[in-house]
C-alpha positions as CSV (number, residue, x, y, z in Angstrom):
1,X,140.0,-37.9,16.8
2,X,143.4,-39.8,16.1
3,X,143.7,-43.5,15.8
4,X,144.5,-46.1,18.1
5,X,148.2,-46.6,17.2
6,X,148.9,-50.9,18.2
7,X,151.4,-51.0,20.6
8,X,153.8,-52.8,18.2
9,X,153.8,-50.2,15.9
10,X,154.7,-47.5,17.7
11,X,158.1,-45.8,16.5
12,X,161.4,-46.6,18.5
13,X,164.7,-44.6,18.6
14,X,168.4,-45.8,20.4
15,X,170.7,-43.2,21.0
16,X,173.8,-44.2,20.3
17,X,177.2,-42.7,18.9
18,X,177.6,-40.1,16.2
19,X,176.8,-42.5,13.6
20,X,173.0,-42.4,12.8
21,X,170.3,-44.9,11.1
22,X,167.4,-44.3,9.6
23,X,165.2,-47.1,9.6
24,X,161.6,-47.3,7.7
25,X,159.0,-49.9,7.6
26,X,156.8,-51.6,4.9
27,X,153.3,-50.9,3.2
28,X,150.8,-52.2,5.0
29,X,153.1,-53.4,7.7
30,X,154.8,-51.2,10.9
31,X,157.6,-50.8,13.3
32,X,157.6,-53.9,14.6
33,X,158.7,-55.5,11.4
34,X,161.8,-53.1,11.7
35,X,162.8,-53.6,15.3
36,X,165.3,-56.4,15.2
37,X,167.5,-54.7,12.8
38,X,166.8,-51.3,15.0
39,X,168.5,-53.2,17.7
40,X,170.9,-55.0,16.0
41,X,172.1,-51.5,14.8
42,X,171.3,-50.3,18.1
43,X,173.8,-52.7,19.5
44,X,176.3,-51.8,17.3
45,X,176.8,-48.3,18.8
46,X,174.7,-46.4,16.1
47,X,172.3,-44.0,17.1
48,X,169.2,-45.5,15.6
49,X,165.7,-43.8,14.4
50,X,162.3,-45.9,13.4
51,X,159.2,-44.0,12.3
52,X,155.6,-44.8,12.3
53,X,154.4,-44.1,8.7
54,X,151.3,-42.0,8.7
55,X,148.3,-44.8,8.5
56,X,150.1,-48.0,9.8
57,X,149.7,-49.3,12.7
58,X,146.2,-48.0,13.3
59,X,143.3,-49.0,9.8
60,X,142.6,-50.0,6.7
61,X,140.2,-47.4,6.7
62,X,142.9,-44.4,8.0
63,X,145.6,-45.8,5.8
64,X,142.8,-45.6,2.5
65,X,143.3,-41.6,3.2
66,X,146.9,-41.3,3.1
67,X,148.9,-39.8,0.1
68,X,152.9,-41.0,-0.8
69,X,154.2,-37.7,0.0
70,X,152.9,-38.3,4.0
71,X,154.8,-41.9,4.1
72,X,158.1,-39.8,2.6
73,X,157.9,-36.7,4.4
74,X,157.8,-38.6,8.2
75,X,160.7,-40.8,7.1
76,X,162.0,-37.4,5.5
77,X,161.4,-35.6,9.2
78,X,163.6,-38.5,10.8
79,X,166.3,-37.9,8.7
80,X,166.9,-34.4,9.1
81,X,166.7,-35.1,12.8
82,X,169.5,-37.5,12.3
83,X,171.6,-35.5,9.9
84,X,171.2,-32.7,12.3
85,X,172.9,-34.5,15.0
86,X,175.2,-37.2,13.4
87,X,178.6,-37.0,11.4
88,X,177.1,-39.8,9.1
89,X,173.6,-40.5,8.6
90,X,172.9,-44.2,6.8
91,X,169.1,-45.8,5.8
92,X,167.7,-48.6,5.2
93,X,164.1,-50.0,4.8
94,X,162.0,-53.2,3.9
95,X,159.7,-53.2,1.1
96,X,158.0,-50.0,0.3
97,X,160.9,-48.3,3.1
98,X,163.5,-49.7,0.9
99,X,161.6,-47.7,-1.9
100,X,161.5,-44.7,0.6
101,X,165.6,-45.9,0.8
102,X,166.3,-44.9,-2.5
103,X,163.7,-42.0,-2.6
104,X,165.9,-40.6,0.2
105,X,169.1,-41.9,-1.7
106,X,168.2,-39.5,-4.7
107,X,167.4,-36.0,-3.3
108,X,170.2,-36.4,-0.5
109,X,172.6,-37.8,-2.4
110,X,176.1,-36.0,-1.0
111,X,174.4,-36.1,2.3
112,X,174.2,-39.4,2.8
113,X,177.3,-42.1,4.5
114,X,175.2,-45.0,2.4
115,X,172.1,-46.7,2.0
116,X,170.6,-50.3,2.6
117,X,167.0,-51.2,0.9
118,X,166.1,-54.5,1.5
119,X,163.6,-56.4,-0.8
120,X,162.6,-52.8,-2.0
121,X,159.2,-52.1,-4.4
122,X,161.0,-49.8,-7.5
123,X,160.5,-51.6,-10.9
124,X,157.5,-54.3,-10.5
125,X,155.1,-55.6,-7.9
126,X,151.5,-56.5,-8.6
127,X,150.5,-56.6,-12.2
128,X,147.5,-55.1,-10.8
129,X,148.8,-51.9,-9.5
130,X,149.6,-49.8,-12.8
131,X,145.5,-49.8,-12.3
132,X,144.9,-48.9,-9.1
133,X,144.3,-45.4,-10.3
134,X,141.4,-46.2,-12.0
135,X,139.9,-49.2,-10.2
136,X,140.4,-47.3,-6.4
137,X,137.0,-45.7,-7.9
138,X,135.0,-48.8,-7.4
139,X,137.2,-51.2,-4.8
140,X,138.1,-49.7,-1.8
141,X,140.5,-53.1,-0.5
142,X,142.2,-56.1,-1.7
143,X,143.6,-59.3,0.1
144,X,146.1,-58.2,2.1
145,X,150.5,-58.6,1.1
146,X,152.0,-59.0,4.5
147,X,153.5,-61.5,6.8
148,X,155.4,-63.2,3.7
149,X,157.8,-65.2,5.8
150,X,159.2,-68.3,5.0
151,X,160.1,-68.8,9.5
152,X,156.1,-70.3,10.3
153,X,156.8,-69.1,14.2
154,X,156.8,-65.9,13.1
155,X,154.1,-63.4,12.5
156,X,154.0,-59.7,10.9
157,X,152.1,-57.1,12.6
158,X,150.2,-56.0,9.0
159,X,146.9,-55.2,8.1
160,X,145.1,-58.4,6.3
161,X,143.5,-55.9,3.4
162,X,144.9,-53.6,1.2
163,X,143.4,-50.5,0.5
164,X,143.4,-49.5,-3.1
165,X,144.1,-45.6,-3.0
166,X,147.1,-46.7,-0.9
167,X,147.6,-49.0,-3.0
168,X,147.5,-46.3,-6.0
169,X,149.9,-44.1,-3.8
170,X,152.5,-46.8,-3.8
171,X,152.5,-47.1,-7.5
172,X,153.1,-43.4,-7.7
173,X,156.1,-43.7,-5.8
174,X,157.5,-46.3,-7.1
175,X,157.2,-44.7,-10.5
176,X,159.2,-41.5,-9.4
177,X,161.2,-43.3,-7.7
178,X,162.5,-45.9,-10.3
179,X,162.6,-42.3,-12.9
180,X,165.3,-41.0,-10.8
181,X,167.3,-44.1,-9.7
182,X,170.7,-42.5,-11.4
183,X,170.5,-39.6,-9.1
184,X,171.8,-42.3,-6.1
185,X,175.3,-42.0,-5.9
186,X,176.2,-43.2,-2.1
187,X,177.3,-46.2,-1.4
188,X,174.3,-48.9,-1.5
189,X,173.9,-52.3,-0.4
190,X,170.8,-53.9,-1.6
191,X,169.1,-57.0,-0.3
192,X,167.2,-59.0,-2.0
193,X,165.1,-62.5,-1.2
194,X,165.7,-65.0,-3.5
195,X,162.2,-66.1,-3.3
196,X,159.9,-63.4,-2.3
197,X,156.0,-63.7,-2.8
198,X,155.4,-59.8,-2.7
199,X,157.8,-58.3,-4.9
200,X,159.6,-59.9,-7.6
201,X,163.4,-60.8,-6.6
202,X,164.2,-58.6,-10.1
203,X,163.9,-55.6,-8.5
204,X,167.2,-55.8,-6.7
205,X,169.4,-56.2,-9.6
206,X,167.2,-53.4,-11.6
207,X,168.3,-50.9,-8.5
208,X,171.8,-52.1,-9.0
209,X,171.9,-51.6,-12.9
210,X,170.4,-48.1,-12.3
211,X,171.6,-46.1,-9.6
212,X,175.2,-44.3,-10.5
213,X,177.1,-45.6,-7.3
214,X,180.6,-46.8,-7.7
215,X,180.3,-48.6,-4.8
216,X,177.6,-50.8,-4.9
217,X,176.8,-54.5,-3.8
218,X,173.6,-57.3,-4.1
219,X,173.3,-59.3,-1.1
220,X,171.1,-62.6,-2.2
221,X,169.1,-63.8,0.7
222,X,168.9,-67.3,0.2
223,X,166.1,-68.5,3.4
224,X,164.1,-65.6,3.4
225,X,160.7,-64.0,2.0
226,X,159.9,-60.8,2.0
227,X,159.8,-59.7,4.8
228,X,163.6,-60.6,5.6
229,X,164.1,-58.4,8.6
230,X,161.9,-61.0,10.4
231,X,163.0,-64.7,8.5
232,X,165.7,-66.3,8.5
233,X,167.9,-64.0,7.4
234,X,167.9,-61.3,9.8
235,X,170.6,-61.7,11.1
236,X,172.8,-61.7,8.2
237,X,171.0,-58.5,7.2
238,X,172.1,-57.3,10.7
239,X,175.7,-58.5,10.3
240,X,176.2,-57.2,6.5
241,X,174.4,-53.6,7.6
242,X,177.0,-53.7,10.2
243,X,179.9,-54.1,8.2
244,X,178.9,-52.0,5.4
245,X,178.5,-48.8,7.7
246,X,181.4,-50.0,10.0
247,X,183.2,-49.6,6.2
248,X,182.5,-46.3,5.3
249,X,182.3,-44.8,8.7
């Protein structure tokens, strides 16, 4: 029997002009983290497209099962939706989605209008995850990554445990991922908190020394944590996402 899926994490799509945004969610987090800048984008005239990753928005326990290649292929599903239907297809994502970003960045490249990973997972996180391979054999959770935000009258929608296969998973994809970085050659905007309590700030500038885009920017997010898309600073992420397809489109 399929899981309860929370009401806030159920996916959301705007249709809008020919113009299309993919739009992906964090580990252990869900839709609902996403939906501002959906809107924003939304607003914007953009047709816009937010998936539910397989295992959010539902357990710890259903999330424990999942492999990488599930969390990829639904955001992969979206995008051929949206490639299918618009002249220009952009995407952005927070956290583990901005991994997914530039996992979609490097086998689409050509296909792609641009992409936007914010505060994305590629070159370190935990010190603890290169051993996740090994140690998901005798943990099955630890404490819980989410609702990093500086703004204290706002709450993520995350689960408060980690599950270490998942966990595992992550640290798979962010291995590939970071392998092929210099297959991205679209236009990229990267975002990146200055002070971020889940992913090391370095990561942004590592994306921006490695991917093979000549047109390339690093937006510092100065009154944010990680999860940006709900702090302070969401509305400058809305603005500069804005802009930057407005740009090339």
């Amino acid at each position: 029997m399929p899981e309860q899926v929370w009401p806030d994490a159920e996916p959301f799509a705007f249709e809008g002009g020919n113009t299309g945004v993919l739009v992906v969610h964090g580990f252990t987090g869900c839709t609902q983290s996403m939906l501002p800048l959906g809107e924003g984008l939304a607003a914007a005239g953009y047709t816009v497209v937010g998936p539910r990753l397989p295992g959010h928005g539902t357990s710890v326990k259903d999330m424990s099962t999942r492999k990488w290649d599930e969390w990829t292929g639904e955001a992969e599903k979206s995008l051929l939706g949206l490639l299918d239907r618009c002249d220009k297809v952009f995407v952005t994502g927070l956290s583990m989605g901005g991994t997914i970003t530039c996992y979609l960045g490097e086998r689409y490249a050509g296909k792609l209008a641009g992409i936007m990973p914010i505060n994305a997972a590629v070159e370190k996180l935990n010190p603890f995850l290169p051993l996740t391979p090994v140690v998901k054999y005798v943990l099955k959770t630890i404490p819980g990554v989410g609702s990093d935000i500086k703004d204290p009258e706002v709450e993520e929608s995350c689960y408060d445990k980690v599950p270490v296969p998942a966990a595992a998973e992550l640290h798979a994809l962010m291995k590939l991922t970071r392998r092929d970085l210099d297959k991205i050659t679209e236009p990229i905007l990267v975002f990146t908190s200055r002070e971020d309590n889940v992913v090391p700030p370095s990561n942004g500038p590592y994306i921006l020394d490695n991917v093979s885009s000549k047109d390339k920017e690093l937006v510092w997010l100065e009154n944010s944590y990680h999860v940006a898309t709900l702090d302070y600073d969401k509305q400058l992420i809305i603005d500069r996402c804005v802009e930057f397809i407005r740009r090339l489109s």
